[in-house]
Structures are given as structure tokens and as C-alpha cells.
C-alpha positions as CSV (number, residue, x, y, z in Angstrom):
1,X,-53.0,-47.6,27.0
2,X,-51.2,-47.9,30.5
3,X,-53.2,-46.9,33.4
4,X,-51.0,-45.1,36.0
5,X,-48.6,-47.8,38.0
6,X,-47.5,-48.9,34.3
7,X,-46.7,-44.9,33.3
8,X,-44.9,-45.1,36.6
9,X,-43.3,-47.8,36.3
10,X,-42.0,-46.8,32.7
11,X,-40.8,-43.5,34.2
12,X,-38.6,-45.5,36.7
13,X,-36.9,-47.4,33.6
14,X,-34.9,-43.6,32.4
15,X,-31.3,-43.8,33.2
16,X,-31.0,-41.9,36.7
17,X,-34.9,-41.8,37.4
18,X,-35.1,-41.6,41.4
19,X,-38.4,-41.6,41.8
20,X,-41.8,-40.9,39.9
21,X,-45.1,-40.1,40.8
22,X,-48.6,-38.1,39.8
23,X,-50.2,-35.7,41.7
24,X,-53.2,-33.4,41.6
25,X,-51.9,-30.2,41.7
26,X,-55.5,-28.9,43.2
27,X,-55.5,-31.4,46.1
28,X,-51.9,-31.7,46.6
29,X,-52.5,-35.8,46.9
30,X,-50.1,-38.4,45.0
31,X,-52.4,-40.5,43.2
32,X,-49.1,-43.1,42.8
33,X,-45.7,-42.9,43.5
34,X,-42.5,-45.3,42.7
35,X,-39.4,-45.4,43.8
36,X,-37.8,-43.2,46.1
37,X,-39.1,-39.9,47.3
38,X,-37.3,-36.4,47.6
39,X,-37.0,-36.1,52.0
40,X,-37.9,-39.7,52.1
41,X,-42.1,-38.6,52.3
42,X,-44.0,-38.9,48.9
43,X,-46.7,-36.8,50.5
44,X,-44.9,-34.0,51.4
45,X,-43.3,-33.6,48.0
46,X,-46.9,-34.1,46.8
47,X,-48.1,-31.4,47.8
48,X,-44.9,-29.0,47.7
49,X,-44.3,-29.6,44.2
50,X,-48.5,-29.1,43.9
51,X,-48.3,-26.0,44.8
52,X,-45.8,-25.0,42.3
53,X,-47.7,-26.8,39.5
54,X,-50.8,-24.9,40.6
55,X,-48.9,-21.3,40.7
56,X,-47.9,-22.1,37.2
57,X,-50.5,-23.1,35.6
58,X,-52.6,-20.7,37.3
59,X,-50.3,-17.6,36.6
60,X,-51.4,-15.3,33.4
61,X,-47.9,-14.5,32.4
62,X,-46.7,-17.9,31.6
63,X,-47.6,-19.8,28.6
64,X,-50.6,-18.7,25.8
65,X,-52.3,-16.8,29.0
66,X,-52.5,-19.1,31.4
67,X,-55.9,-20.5,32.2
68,X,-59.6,-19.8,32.9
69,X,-61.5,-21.0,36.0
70,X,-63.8,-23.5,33.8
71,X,-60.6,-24.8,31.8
72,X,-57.9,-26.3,33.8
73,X,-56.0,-27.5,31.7
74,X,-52.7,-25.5,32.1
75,X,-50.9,-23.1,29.0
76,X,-47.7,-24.8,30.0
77,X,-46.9,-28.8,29.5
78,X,-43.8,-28.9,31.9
79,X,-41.5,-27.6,34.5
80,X,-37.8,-28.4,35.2
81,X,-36.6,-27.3,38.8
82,X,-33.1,-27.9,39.0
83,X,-30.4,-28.9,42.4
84,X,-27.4,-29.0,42.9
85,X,-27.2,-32.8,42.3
86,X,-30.7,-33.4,40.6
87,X,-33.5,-32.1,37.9
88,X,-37.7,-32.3,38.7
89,X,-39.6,-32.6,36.0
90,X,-43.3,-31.9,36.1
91,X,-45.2,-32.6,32.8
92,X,-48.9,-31.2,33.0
93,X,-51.4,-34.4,31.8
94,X,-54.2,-32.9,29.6
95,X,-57.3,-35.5,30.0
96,X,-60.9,-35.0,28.6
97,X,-62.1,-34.0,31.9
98,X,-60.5,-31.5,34.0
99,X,-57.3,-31.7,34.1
100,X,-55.7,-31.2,37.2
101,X,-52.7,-33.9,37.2
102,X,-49.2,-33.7,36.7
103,X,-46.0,-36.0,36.4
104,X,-42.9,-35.9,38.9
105,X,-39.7,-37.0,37.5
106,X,-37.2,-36.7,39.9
107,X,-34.2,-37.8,37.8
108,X,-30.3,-38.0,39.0
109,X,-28.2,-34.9,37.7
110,X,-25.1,-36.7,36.7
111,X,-26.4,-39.8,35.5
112,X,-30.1,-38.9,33.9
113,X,-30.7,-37.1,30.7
114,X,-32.6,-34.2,31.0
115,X,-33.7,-34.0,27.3
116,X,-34.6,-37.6,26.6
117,X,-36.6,-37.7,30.1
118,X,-38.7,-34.9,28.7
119,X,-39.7,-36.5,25.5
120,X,-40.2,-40.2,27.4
121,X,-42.5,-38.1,30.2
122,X,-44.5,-36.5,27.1
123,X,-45.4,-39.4,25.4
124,X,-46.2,-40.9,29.1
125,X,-48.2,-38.3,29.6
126,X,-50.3,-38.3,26.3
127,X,-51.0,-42.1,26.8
128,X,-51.8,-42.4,30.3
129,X,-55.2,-43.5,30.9
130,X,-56.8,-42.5,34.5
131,X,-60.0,-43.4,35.6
């Protein structure tokens, strides 16, 4: 089971994968990040990308009715924001405690595929081991 620098690491290995990391959408911290960084600053896009993570997961509306205060793990298991030249995928990470981590794909629009990057980032997800 691969801890995170190896889920990272894996992530980086999808044709047009820019950069990768895991955050913690409460904090807004990157627990690890690869590659390069949307703005050049890992932390900044940490916690930017948190905060939409956290509205999501957070908000009623979306997903089997979103989530109670004593279970965080999220109704939804990913996000696609898209630019004009690039997708970000956030895939929520369910873990046997709270859980309150996500990964960031940010994968090149004309040379990544979307679909295949989703599946690869879901079975990341399911078999990252944290602690």
C-alpha cells in the first residue's frame, strides 16, 4: 500500500500530469506535493483549491446530502475545474478516521486524458495509506 510520495509520484506518471499533490481541505495545508504548481506556489493553491473542496463537501445540495459535522467524509468523491488550457481534479480520500484529504491533479488539457486520470486518481485514492 503506497504511503503518499509514492501516490504522488504515480499521479505524475499520467500523460499530461503537471503537478500533484494532497491537501487537507480543513487546514488548507499540502501534506505533499510533486511536480509543478498552478502560480508557481504549492501553498497557495493548497489552500485555494481547500476551500473549494471544503464548500463542496460541506454543501447539502451536492451529492447523497452532503455531510454531518461528526462525519467528514464528503457525499461527493471528485471535482473537475476546468481552463482554458488545463483540467483540476480533486478526488476526496475516504480513510477510517476523519477524512478531511483530497487529491490535486492538475493535468494538461491538450495532452492528458481527463477520463483515464479519474479512474487512475480513484484507485490512488482507495489505496493510499496516510499515517
Amino acid at each position: 500500500m503506497p504511503g503518499i510520495d509514492e501516490s504522488l509520484v504515480d499521479a505524475m506518471r499520467l500523460p499530461g500530469a503537471r503537478g500533484a499533490s494532497l491537501v487537507d481541505w480543513i487546514s488548507g495545508l499540502a501534506l505533499g506535493a510533486v511536480g509543478d504548481a498552478p502560480a508557481g506556489d504549492w501553498e497557495a493553491t493548497a489552500a485555494e483549491t481547500a476551500e473549494l473542496a471544503r464548500h463542496v463537501a460541506e454543501n447539502g445540495s451536492l451529492g447523497a446530502g452532503g455531510t454531518a459535522p461528526s462525519d467528514m467524509e464528503p457525499a461527493v468523491e471528485d471535482l473537475i475545474a476546468t481552463t482554458a488550457d488545463a483540467y483540476h481534479l480533486l478526488r476526496f480520500v475516504s480513510t477510517p478516521f476523519d477524512s478531511t484529504v483530497f487529491l490535486h491533479l492538475w493535468l494538461d488539457r491538450s495532452d492528458g486524458n481527463l477520463a483515464l486520470a479519474r479512474i487512475r486518481l480513484a484507485e490512488m485514492a482507495d489505496r493510499l495509506v496516510l499515517g
